[in-house]
VMD Tcl script that builds the backbone (N, CA, C; Angstrom):
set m [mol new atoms 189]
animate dup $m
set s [atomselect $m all]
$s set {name element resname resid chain x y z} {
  {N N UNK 1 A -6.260 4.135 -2.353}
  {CA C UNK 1 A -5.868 5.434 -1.877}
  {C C UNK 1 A -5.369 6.240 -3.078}
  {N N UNK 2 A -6.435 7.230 -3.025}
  {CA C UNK 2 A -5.899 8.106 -4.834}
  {C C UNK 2 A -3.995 8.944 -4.095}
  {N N UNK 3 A -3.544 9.658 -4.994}
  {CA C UNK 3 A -2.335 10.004 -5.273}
  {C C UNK 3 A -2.649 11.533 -4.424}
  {N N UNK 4 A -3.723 12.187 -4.870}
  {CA C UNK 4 A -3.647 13.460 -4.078}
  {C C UNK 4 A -4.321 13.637 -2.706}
  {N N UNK 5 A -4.193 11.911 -1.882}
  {CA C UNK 5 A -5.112 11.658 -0.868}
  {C C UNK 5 A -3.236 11.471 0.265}
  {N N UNK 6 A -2.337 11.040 -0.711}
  {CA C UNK 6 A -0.955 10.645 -0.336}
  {C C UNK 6 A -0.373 11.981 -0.081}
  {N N UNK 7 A -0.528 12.810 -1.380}
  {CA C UNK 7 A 0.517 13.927 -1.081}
  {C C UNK 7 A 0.111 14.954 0.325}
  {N N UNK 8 A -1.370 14.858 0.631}
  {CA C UNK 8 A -1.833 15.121 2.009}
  {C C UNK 8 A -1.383 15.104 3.311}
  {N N UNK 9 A -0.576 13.390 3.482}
  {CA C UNK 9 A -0.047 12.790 4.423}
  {C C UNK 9 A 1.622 13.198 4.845}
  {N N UNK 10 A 1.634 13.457 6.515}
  {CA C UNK 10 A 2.742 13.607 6.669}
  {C C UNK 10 A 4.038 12.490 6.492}
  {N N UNK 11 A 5.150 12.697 6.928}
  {CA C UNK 11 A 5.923 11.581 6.329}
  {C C UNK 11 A 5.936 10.372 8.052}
  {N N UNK 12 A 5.279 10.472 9.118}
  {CA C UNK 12 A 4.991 9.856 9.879}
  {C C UNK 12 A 3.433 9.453 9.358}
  {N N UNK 13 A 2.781 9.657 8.864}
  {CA C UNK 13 A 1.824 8.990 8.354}
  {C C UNK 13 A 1.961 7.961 7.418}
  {N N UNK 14 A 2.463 8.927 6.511}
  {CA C UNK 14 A 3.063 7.852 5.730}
  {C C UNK 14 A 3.810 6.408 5.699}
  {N N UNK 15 A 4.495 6.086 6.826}
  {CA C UNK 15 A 5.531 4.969 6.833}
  {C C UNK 15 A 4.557 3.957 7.254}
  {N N UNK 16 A 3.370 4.732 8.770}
  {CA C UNK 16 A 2.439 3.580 9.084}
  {C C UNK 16 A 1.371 3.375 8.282}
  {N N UNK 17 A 0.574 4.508 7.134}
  {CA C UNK 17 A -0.133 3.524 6.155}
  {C C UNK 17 A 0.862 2.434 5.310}
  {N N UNK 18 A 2.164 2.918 5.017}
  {CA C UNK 18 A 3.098 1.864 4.253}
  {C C UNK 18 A 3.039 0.413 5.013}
  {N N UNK 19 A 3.151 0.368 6.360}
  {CA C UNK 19 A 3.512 -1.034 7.026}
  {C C UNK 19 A 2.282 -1.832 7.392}
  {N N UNK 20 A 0.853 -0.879 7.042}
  {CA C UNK 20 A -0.364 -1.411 7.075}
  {C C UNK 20 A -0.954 -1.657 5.863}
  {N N UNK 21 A -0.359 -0.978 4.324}
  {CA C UNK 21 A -0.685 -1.749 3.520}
  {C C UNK 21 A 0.075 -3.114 3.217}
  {N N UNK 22 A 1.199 -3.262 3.417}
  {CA C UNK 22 A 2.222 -3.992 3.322}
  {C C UNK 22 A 1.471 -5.316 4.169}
  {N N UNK 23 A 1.151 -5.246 4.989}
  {CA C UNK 23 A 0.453 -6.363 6.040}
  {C C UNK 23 A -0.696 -6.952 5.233}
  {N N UNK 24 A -1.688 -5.908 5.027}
  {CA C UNK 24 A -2.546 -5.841 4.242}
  {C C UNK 24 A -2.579 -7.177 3.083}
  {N N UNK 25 A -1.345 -6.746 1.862}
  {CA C UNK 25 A -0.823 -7.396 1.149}
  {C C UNK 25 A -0.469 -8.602 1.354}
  {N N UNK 26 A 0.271 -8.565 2.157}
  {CA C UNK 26 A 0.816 -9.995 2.742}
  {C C UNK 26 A -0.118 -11.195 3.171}
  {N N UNK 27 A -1.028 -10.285 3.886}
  {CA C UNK 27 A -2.500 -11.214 4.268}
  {C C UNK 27 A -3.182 -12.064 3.053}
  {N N UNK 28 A -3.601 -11.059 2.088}
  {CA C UNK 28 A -4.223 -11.043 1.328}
  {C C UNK 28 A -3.556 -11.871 0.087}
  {N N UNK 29 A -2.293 -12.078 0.127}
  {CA C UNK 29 A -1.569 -13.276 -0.577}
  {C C UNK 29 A -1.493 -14.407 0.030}
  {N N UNK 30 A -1.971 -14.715 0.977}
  {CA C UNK 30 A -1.827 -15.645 2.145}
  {C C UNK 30 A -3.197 -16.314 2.068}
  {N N UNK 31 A -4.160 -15.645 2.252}
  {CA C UNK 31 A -5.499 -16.178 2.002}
  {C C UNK 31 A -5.942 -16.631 0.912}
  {N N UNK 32 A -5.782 -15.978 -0.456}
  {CA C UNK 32 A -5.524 -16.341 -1.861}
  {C C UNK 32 A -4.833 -17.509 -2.161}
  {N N UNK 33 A -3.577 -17.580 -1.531}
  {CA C UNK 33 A -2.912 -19.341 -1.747}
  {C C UNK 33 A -4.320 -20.414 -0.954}
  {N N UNK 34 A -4.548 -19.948 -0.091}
  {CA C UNK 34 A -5.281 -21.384 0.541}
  {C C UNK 34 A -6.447 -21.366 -0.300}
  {N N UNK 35 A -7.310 -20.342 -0.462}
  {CA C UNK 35 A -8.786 -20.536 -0.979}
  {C C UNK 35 A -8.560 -19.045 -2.114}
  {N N UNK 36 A -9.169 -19.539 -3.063}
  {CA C UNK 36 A -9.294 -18.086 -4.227}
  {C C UNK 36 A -9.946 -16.809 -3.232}
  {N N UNK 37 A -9.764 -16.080 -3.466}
  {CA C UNK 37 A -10.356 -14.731 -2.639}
  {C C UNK 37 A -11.595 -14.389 -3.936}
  {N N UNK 38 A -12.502 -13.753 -3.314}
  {CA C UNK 38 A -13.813 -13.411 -4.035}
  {C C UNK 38 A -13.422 -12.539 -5.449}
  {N N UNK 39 A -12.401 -11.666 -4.798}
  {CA C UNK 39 A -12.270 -10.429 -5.725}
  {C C UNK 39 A -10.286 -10.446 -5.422}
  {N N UNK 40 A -9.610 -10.905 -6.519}
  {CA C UNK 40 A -8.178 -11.286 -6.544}
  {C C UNK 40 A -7.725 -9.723 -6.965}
  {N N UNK 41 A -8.637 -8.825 -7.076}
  {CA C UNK 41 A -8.217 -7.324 -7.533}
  {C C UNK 41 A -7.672 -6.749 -6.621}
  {N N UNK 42 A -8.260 -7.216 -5.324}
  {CA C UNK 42 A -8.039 -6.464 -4.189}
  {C C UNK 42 A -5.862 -6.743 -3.819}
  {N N UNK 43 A -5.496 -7.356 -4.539}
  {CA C UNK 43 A -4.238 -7.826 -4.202}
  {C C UNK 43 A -3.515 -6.426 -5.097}
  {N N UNK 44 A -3.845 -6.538 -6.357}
  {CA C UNK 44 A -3.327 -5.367 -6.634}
  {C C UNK 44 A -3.575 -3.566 -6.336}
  {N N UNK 45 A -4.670 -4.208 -5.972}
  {CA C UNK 45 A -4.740 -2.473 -5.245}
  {C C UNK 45 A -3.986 -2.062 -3.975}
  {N N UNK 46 A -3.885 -3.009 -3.241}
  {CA C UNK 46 A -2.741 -2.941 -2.190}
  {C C UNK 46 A -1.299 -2.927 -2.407}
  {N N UNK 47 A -0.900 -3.712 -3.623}
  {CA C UNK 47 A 0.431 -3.671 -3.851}
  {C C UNK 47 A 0.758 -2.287 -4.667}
  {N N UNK 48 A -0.517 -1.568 -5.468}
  {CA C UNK 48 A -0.022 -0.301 -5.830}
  {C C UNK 48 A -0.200 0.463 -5.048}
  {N N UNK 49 A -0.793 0.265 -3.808}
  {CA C UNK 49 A -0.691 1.630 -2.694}
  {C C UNK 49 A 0.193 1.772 -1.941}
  {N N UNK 50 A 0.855 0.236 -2.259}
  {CA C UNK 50 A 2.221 0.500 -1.321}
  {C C UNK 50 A 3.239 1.195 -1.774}
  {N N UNK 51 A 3.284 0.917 -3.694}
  {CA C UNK 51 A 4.187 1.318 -4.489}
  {C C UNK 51 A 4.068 2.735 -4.493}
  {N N UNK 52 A 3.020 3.668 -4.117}
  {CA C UNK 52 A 2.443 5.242 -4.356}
  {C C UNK 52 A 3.094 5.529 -2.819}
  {N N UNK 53 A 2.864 4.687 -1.801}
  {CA C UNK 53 A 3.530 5.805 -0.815}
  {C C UNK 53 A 5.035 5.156 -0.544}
  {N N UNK 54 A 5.758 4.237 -1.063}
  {CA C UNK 54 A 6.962 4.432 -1.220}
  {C C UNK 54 A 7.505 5.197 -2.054}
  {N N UNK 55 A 6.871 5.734 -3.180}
  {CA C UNK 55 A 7.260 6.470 -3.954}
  {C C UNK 55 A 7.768 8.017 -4.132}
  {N N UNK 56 A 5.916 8.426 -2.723}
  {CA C UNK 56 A 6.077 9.618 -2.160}
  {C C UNK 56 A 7.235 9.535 -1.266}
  {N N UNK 57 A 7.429 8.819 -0.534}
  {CA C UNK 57 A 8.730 8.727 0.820}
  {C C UNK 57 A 9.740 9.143 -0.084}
  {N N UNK 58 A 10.199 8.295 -1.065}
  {CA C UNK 58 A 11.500 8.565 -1.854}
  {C C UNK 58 A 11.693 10.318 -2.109}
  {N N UNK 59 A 10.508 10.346 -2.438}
  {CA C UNK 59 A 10.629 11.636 -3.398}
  {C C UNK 59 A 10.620 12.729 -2.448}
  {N N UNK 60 A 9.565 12.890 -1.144}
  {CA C UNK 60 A 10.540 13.602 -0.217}
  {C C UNK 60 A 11.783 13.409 0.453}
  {N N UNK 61 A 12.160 12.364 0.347}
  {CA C UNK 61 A 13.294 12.012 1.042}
  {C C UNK 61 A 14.610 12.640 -0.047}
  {N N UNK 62 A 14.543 13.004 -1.429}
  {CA C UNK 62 A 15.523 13.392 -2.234}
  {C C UNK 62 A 15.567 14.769 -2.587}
  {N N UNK 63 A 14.135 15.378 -1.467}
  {CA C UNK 63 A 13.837 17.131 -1.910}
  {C C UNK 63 A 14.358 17.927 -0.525}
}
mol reanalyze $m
mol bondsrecalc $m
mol representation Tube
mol addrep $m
């Protein structure tokens, strides 16, 4: 999810893509422990999309 695809999103959008990448993540570290995953990239692209819309939350949350 690019950065100017985030600043788009309302801040109720926002919390539920946050708790669906977050799941996402969690899965996807979960499956990786038992069997290698095809593409181990996919772990960090989820953990930085979580980090981009917590980031946005913060930052409206301090404006």
């Amino acid at each position: 999810m690019k950065q100017s695809e985030v600043k788009e999103l309302s801040v109720e959008e926002l919390k539920e893509k946050m708790v669906q990448f977050k799941k996402q993540h969690a899965d996807l570290k979960i499956a990786h422990s038992v069997t290698p995953l095809e593409n181990p990239l996919q772990i960090r692209k989820a953990r930085r999309t979580v980090a981009k819309l917590a980031t946005e939350l913060t930052k409206r949350d301090n404006q």
